[in-house]
N, C-alpha and C positions, 0 to 999 in steps of 0.2 A: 683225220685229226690234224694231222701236219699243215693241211689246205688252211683249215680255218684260224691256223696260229700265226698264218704268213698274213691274213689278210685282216687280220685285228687291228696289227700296227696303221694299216693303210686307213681302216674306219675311224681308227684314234685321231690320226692324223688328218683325215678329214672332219671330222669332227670339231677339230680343234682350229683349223681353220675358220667353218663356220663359226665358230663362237668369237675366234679374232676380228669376224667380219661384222657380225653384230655388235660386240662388244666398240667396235670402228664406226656404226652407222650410228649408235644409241649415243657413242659422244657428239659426234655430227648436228645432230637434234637437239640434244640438249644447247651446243653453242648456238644453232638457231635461232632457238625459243626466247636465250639469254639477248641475241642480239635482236629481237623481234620487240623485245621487252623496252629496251635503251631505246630504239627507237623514235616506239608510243613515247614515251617517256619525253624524249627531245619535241614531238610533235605536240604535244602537251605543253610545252613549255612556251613555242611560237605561238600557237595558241591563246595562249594566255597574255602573252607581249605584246602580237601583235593583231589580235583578234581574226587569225587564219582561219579558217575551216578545216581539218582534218587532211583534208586530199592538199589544200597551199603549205601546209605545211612540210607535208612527206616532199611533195613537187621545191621546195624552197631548200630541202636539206639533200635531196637530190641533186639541184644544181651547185649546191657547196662539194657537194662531195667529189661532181664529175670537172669542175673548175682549177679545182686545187689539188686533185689526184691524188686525196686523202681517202681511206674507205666511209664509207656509210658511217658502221656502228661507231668509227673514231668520230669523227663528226659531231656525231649525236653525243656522246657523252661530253667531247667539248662546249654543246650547247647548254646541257643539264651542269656541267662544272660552273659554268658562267652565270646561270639559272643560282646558283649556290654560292657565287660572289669569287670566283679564280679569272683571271680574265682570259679570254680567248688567245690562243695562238695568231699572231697576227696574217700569215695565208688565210686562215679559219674568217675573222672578223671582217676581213675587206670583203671577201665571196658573201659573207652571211649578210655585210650592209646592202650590197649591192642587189644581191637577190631578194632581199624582203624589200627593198625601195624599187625593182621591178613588180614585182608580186604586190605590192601594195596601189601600183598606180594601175595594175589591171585588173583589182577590184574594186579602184572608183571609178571606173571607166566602166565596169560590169552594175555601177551601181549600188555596191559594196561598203558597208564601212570600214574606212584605212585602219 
């Protein structure tokens, strides 16, 4: 009896670990999803301004992002702020004109409409 009173606390405690651990991964995920979400969202909005494709867009918000040394999902939501009439940060706005006026001349060059 005494064996299994010592080694309770240790199951507890493991136990409770894993559930810190999940409890760690399930928020993980969820900030994912959210920023998986902002993204579409910003890619949508190029999209729609500047008649991208899906992949020029993500590829347009990707070079703002690695440019300016701003992350991703900030990026994106900068572009959906600006989409909603706040203006762009101006690191954000030089990267994003520059990048859609590259991206734009190498889909009339593909044939594309700009």
């Amino acid at each position: 009896m005494a064996t299994s009173r010592e080694q309770r606390p240790k199951a507890d405690q493991a136990r409770d670990a894993t559930v810190a651990n999940l409890e760690q991964e399930i928020a993980q995920l969820r900030q994912a999803v959210d920023s998986h979400a902002i993204v579409d969202q910003a890619i949508g909005v190029l999209m729609a301004a500047h008649r991208f494709p899906p992949a020029a867009g993500f590829e347009v918000l990707r070079e703002v992002s690695q440019h300016t040394n701003i992350k991703l999902r900030t990026v994106a939501k900068d572009v959906i702020a600006c989409a909603l009439g706040r203006p762009l940060p101006e690191p954000v706005a030089q990267a994003l004109n520059a990048a859609v006026r590259r991206r734009s001349h190498q889909g009339a060059a593909a044939g594309q409409p700009e």
